[in-house]
N, C-alpha and C positions, 0 to 999 in steps of 0.2 A: 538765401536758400540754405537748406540744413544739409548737410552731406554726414554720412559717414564713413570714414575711414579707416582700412582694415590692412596694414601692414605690418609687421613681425620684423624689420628692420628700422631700432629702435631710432636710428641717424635719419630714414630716408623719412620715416613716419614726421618728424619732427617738421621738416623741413619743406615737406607737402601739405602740415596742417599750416604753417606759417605764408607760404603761397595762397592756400585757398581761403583761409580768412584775410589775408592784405587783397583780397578779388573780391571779400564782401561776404563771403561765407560763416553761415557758422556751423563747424567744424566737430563731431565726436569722434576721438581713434581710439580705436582697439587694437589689440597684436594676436588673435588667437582667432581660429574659427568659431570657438564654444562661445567669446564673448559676444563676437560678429553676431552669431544667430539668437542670443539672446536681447541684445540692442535690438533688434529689425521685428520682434516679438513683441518687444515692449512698445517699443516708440514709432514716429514717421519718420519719413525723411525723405529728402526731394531728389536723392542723389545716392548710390553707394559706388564706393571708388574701393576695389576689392582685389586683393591682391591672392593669385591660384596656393604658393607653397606657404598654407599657413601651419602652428604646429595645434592640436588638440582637434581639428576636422577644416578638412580640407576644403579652398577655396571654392571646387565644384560641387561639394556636399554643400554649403552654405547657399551655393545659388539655387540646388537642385532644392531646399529647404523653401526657401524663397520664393519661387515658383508656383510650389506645390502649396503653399498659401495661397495661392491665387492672388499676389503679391506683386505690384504690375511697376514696383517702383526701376528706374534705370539703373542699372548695374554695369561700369563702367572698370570692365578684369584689367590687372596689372599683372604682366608675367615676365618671366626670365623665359619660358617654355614659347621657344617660336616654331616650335611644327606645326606645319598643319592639321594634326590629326588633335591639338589639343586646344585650338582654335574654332574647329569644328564643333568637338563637342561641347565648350564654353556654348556657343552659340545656337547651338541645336536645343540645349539646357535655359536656354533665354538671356543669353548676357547681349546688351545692346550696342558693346565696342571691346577691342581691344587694343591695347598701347603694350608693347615690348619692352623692357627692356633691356638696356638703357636709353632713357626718355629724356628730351628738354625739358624743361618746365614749360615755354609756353606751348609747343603741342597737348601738352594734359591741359590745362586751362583754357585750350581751343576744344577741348573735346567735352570738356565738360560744361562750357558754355553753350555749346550744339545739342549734347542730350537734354539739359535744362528748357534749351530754347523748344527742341522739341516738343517736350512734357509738356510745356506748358501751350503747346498749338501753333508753335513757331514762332510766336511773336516777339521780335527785336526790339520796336520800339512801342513805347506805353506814350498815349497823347493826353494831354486833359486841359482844353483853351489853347493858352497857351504854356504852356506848363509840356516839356518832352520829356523822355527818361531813356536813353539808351542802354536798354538792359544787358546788353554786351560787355557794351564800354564802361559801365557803370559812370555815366556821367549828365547832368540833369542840367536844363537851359529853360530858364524863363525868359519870355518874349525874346530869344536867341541866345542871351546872352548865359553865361558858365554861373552854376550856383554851388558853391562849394560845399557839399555836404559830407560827411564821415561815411567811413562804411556801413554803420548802424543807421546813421538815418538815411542814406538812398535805401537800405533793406526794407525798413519800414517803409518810406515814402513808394518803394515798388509797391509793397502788400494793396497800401489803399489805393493805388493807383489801378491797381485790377481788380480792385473792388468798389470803384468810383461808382456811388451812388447807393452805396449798399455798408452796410456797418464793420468795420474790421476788429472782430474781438481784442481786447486790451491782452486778455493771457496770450491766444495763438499770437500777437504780436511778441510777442516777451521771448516767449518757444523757438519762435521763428530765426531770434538771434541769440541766443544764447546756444550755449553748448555746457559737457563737464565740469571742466577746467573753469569756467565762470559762469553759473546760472542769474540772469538777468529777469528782477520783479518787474513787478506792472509800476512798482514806482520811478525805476528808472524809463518805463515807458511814456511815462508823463513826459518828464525830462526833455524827451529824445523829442516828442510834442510839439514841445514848448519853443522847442528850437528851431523846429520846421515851420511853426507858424512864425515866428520871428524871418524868417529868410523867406518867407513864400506871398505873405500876406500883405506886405507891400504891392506885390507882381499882381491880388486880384484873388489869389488862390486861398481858401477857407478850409480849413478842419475844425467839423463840429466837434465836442464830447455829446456823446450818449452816456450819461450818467449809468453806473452799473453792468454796462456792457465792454464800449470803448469807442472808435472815431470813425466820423463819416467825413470821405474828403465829399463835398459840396458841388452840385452841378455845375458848371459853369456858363455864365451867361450867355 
């Protein structure tokens, strides 16, 4: 999943982006609201984790921006600001959680695993044969047993996994995991591929190429 990430606390920022890509993420941070609303302009994203006191326009200004595009992606506020009344209008504005604070790491990662799971229609776990995917857990079992995959490739192997039977573009696959800090071509998506069918196609499990497009994982029997 792509998040981006919008804190102005250059230590916390660091150390939230390193959480949520070791969870499988891929990760954009900003420190400003001017950048925040310009990323959210430009690009998608499956997640915004958005912190209220930013400096150049304020947290609330970015959601109320947000919004007002008819812009339905999950916004997930980070505040110092625990009254109620700035809670409220976080939320009256469309934000779909709030975390305080100071936070643990794995509450934000429970929380942002909940919105995600949301977004996507609730769904925990992705089936296909025998082929499972805990998309929580981030953890993938053929015919039971543990298949060790990298962060990158459970990402990808989620994409076609919710796209079983249907073509998973090569770029939005590329998009999907890459972030700033390292934008990831459709050549390394090959790659990522090449290695999923090495671990999976033993167990049964097939990814086509669609020449010019990108991969279909394969009905199963």
């Amino acid at each position: 999943m792509r998040i981006l990430l919008v804190e102005d606390d250059a230590a916390l920022r660091d150390t939230l982006c390193q959480a949520l890509r070791q969870a499988g993420h891929g990760v954009d941070a900003v420190e400003n609201g001017q950048a925040a609303d310009s990323a959210l302009v430009a690009g998608s994203y499956d997640l915004v984790v958005l912190d209220l006191g930013l400096p150049h326009l304020d947290g609330i200004e970015v959601l109320r921006r947000v919004r007002a595009r008819q812009d339905s992606t999950p916004v997930l506020v980070l505040t110092a600001r625990d009254g109620i009344d700035d809670r409220v209008q976080g939320l009256r504005l469309g934000a779909d959680d709030y975390l305080v604070k100071p936070f643990a790491l794995p509450e934000l990662e429970a929380r942002v695993a909940a919105l995600l799971r949301r977004a996507g229609g609730g769904l925990v776990r992705l089936v296909h044969g025998p082929l499972e995917l805990d998309v929580d857990g981030r953890v993938a079992l053929l015919h039971g047993k543990l298949v060790e995959l990298s962060a990158r490739e459970l990402t990808i192997l989620e994409a076609l996994m919710q796209r079983s039977g249907q073509v998973a573009i090569k770029t939005r696959l590329a998009q999907r995991i890459s972030n700033w800090e390292g934008e990831v071509g459709t050549n390394a998506i090959e790659v990522y591929v090449h290695r999923l069918r090495r671990k999976l196609e033993p167990g049964g499990i097939h990814i086509r190429t669609i020449h010019g497009l990108g991969y279909l994982l394969e009905p199963h029997a």
